[in-house]
N, C-alpha and C positions, 0 to 999 in steps of 0.2 A: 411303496411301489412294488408291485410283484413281480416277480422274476423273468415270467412269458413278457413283459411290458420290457423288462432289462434288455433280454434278448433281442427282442424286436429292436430295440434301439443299438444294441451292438452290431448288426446285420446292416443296418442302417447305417453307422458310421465307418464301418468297413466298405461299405461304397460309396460315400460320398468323399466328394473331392479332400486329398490330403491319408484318404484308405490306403486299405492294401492294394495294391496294382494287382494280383491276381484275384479276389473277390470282384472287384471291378471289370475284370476280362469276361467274369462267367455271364452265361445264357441260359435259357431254361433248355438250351439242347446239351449245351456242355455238362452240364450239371446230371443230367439221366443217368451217368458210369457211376457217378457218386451216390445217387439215390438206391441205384440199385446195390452199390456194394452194402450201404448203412442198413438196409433194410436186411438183406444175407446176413450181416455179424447180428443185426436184433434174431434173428429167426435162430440162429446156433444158441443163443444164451437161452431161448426159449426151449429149445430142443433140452440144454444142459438143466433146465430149470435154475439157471444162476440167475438169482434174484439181486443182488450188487450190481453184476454188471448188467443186466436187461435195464437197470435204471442206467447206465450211461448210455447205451445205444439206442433208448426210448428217444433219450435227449438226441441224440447225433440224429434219427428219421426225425424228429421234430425243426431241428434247424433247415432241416433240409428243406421243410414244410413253410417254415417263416424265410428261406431264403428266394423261394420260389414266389411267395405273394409280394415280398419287398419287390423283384422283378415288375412285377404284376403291377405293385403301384406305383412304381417310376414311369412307367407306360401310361398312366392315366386306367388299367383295364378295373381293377378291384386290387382289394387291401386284405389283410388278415385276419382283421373283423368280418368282411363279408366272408371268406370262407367260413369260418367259427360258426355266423349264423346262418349260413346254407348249410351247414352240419347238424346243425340244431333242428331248422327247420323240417328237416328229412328225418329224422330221426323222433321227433315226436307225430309228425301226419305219419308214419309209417308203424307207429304204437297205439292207434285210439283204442286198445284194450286197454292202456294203463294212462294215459294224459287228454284222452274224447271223451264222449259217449259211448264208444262202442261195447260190446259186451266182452266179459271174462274170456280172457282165453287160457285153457285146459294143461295144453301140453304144447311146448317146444317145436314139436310136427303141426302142430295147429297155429302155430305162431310164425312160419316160414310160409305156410299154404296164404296166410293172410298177407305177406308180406309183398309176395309174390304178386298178388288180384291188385295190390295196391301202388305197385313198381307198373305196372301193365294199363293204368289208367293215368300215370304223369304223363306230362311232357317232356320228350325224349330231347336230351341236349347232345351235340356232336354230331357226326354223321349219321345221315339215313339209313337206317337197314335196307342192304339189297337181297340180302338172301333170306332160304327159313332159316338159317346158324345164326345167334346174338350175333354183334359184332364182339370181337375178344383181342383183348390187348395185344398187339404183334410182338411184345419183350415178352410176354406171359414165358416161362420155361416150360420146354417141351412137354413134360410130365403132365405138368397142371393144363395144357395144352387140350392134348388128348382126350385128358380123362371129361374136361370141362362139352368137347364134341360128342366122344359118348353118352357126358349129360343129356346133353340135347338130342340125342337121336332115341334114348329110349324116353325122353320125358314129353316128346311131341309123336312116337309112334313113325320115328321118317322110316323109309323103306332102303334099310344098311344091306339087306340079304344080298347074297355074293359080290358086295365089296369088303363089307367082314363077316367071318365066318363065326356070325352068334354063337353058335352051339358051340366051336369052340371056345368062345368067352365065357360062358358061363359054365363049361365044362370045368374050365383054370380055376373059373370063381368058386366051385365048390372047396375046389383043392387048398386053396389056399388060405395060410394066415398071415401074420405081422412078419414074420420071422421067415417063412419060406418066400414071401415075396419082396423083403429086401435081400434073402440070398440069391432067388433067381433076378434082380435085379443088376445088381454088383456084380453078378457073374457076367451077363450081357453087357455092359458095360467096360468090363476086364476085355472080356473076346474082342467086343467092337478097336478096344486100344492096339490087340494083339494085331490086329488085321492092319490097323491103320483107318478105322473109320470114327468117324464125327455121330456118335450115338444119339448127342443134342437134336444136331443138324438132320440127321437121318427118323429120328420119331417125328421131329416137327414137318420135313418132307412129306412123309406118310400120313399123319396125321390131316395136311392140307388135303392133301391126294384125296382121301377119305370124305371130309368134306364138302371139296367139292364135285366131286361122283354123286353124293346123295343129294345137293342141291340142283344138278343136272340132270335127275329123278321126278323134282317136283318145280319146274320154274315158275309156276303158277301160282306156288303156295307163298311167294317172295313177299314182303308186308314193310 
């Protein structure tokens, strides 16, 4: 019996009748504080390259993963096997260089361009896009926020000019490297503490700000 099989069935006896009373409490909305903590302690052992422990905290986002489809099958909606093989199934239509017909692909830059054409012809599950921005996780962290908007306004050409001040982005951009831009990071950061502002809350303000000034530009180009 394999271990993932263990698991599952421990997740499983933990909520049914005779379980933990607090397993039994959780919801797939209670449970978000948790996901997110387990996935922050995976991403430090990553940062530390601690290879012992990224195997325990692989395991903790994993449970998280099997605690949420066990939810999912007591509902009647899908089980853990269907996530597994909507993982699969995505993950090989999204490689026909190496499991199709398709032909060789070269390089890594040539393997994301593809990936891309090939995300862009599925059927989209979730909410409808109303604007030209993806939709993007509202827990996303501010940071990855941001940076993920500016993807998208230099990778679709939107019109950012005097909501940001391009030239000085790319002015920083020359300047900087790893090191200078976690110092001016932690310093703004440090200042924001000093003042008493919310630096999370205040990029992710700004960031929204941003766009949506640029999708109030183009309401036409909405899809």
């Amino acid at each position: 019996m394999s271990s993932l099989v263990d698991l599952r069935k421990t997740i499983a006896a933990l909520r049914a009748p005779g379980g933990c009373p607090w397993d039994q409490e959780q919801t797939h909305a209670s449970l978000t504080r948790c996901l997110i903590d387990e996935v922050s302690e995976l991403l430090d052992t990553i940062d530390r390259l601690d290879l012992p422990h990224m195997r325990e905290e692989l395991g903790d986002v994993l449970m998280q993963v099997v605690f949420h489809a066990q939810l999912a099958e007591e509902a009647g909606h899908f089980d853990l096997e269907a996530v597994a093989a909507e993982a699969n199934e995505k993950l090989v239509r999204r490689h026909p260089h190496v499991f199709g017909t398709g032909d060789r692909i070269g390089t890594s830059a040539d393997v994301l361009v593809k990936w891309e054409q090939i995300k862009a012809q599925e059927k989209k599950n979730g909410p409808a896009q109303k604007g030209v921005f993806k939709e993007l996780p509202p827990r996303l962290p501010s940071l990855m926020f941001a940076e993920a908007i500016w993807k998208q306004i230099e990778k679709k050409s939107l019109p950012a000019d005097g909501i940001v001040d391009t030239a000085q982005v790319k002015a920083l951009g020359a300047q900087l490297d790893e090191a200078a831009l976690g110092r001016m990071l932690f310093e703004l950061t440090a200042a924001a503490r000093v003042k008493g502002l919310d630096p999370e809350g205040a990029l992710r303000l700004h960031a929204t700000r941003v766009m949506r000034d640029v999708e109030a530009r183009v309401p036409s180009a909405a899809t």
